[in-house]
C-alpha positions in Angstrom: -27.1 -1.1 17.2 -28.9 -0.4 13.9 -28.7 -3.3 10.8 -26.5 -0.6 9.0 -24.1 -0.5 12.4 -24.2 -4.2 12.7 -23.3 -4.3 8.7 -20.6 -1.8 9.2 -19.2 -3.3 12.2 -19.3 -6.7 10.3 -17.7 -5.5 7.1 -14.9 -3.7 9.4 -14.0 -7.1 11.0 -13.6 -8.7 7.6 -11.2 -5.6 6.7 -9.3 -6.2 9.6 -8.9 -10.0 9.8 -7.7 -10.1 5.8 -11.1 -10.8 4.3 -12.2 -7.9 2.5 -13.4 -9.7 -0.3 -16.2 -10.9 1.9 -17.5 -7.5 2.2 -20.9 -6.9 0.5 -20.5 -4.4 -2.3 -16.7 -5.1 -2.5 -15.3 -3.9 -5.7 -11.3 -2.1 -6.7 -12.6 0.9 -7.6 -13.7 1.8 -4.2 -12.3 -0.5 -1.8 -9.0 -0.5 -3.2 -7.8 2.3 -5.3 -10.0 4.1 -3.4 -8.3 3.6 0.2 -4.8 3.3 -1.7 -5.2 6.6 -3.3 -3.1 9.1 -1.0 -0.3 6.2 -1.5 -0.7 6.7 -5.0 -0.5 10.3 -4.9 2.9 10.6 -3.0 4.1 8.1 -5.3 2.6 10.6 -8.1 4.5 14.0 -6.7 7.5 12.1 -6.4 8.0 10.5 -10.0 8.4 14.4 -10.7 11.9 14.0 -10.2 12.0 12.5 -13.7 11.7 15.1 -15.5 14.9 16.4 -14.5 17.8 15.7 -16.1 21.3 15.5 -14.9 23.4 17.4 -17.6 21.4 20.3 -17.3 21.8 23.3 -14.7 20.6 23.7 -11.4 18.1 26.5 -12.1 16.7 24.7 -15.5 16.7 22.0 -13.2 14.5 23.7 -11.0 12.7 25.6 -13.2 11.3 22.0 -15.0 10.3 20.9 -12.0 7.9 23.7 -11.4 6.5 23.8 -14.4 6.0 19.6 -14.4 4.5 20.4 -10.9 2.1 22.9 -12.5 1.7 20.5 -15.5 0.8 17.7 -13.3 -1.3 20.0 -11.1 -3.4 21.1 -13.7 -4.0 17.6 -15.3 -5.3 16.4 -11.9 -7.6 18.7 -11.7 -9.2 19.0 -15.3 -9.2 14.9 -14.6 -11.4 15.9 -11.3 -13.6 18.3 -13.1 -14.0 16.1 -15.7 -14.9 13.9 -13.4 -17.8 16.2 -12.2 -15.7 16.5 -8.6 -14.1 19.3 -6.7 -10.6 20.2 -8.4 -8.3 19.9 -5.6 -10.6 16.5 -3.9 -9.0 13.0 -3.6 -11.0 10.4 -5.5 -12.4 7.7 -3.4 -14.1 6.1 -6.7 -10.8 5.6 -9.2 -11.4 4.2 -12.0 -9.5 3.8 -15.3 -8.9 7.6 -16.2 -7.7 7.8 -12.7 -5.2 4.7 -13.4 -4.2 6.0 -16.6 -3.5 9.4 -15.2 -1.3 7.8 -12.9 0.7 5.9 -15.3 1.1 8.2 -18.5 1.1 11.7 -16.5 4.9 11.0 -14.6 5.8 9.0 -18.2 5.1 12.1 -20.3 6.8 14.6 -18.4 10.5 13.1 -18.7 10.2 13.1 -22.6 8.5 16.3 -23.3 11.4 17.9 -20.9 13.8 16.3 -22.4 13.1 13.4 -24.4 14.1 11.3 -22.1 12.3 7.8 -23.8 13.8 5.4 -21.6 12.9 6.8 -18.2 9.2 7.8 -19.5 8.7 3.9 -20.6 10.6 3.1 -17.0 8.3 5.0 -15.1 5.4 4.0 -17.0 6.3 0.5 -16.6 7.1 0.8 -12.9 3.7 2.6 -12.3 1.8 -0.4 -14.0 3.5 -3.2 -11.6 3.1 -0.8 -9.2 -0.9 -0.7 -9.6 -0.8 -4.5 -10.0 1.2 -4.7 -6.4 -1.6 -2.3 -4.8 -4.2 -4.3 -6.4 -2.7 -7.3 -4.6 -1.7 -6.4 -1.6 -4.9 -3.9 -0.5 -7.6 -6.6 -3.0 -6.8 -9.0 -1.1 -5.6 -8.1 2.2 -2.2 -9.0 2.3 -1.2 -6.6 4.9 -3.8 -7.4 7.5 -3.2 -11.1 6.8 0.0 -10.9 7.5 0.1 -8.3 10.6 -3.1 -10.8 11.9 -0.5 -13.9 11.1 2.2 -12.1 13.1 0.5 -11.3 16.2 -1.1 -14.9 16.3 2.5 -16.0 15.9 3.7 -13.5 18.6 0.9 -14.8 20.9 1.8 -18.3 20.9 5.7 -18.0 21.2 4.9 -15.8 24.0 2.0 -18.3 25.9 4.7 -21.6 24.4 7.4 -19.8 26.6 5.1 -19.3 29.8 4.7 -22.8 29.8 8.4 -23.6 29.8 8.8 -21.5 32.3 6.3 -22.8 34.4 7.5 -26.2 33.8 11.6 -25.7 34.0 11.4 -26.6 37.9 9.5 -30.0 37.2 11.8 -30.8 34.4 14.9 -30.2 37.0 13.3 -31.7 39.3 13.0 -35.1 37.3 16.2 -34.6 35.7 18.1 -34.8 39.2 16.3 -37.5 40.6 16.8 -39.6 37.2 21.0 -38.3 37.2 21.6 -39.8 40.4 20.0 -43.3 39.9 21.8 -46.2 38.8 19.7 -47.3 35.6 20.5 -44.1 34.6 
C-alpha cells in the first residue's frame, strides 16, 4: 500500500470507530456539512410544505408550491454559480452561504406566500438547531460511537451468555450434591 492508502485507510478507521476529529485535515466544512449535505437537502425540499397555507384552495395550494419549488430551485443554483460550481452539483465544501441558504430560503417562502411570520421564524429556528444537531452528531461521531458501543455491547451479552450456558450443568451439578447434604 502507498502512504496516501495507508493515510486513507487510517483516517477511515478513525471515521468508523467515532474519532473523526483525529483525522488530519479535519474541519466542518468538509467533513461534516459536507457528508451531511444530501440530509440537508431532503430536509430543504421538504420545509416547502410551509409555504402552503391551510385556508387557501387546493390548486393555489398547489400552485405556491411550484413556484416555491422553482424559487428555491433557482436560489440553489445562483448560490452554486456563485459559488463558481456546476448549478445542479451538491456541495461537498458548505460553508456559511451554504448554511444560511438553508436556514433563510424555507423561512422566506412562508411569509412572502402568505405572510405567514410565525412559521417563517419556526422554520428558521428549527433549521438552526437543526445545523447545531448535525454539527454534533456527524463533528463528533455520535452515530458511530454509539453503533461501535452497541455492537461491543451485543458482543459481550452474547459471549456472557455462552458462558452460562456452558456452565448451567456444573452449577446443577453442585447445586444437587449440596441440596441433599445435611449442612445444607
Amino acid at each position: 500500500m502507498t502512504p496516501v492508502q495507508q493515510l486513507a485507510a487510517c483516517e477511515r478507521t478513525f471515521r468508523r470507530h467515532g474519532l473523526p476529529l483525529l483525522v488530519h485535515g479535519h474541519s466542518s466544512r468538509r467533513d461534516v456539512f459536507g457528508r451531511a449535505a444530501p440530509f440537508l437537502l431532503v430536509v430543504l425540499l421538504l420545509e416547502v410544505i410551509g409555504a402552503i397555507k391551510l385556508d387557501w384552495s387546493a390548486w393555489v395550494n398547489v400552485a405556491v408550491l411550484v413556484g416555491a419549488m422553482v424559487a428555491l430551485s433557482a436560489g440553489y443554483v445562483g448560490l452554486n454559480v456563485a459559488r463558481r460550481r456546476s448549478g445542479s452539483i451538491l456541495p461537498q465544501d458548505v460553508g456559511r452561504p451554504e448554511l444560511a441558504f438553508f436556514v433563510l430560503a424555507p423561512a422566506i417562502l412562508p411569509v412572502c406566500s402568505g405572510g405567514q411570520w410565525r412559521t417563517g421564524l419556526a422554520i428558521a429556528v428549527g433549521n438552526v438547531v437543526l445545523l447545531g444537531l448535525v454539527r454534533a452528531v456527524v463533528g463528533y461521531g455520535l452515530a458511530a460511537t454509539l453503533w461501535r458501543g452497541l455492537s461491543r455491547v451485543g458482543t459481550e451479552l452474547g459471549s456472557s451468555l455462552l458462558r452460562l450456558i456452558r456452565f448451567l450443568p456444573l452449577l446443577l451439578i453442585f447445586s444437587i450434591a449440596l441440596f441433599y447434604t445435611t449442612e445444607v
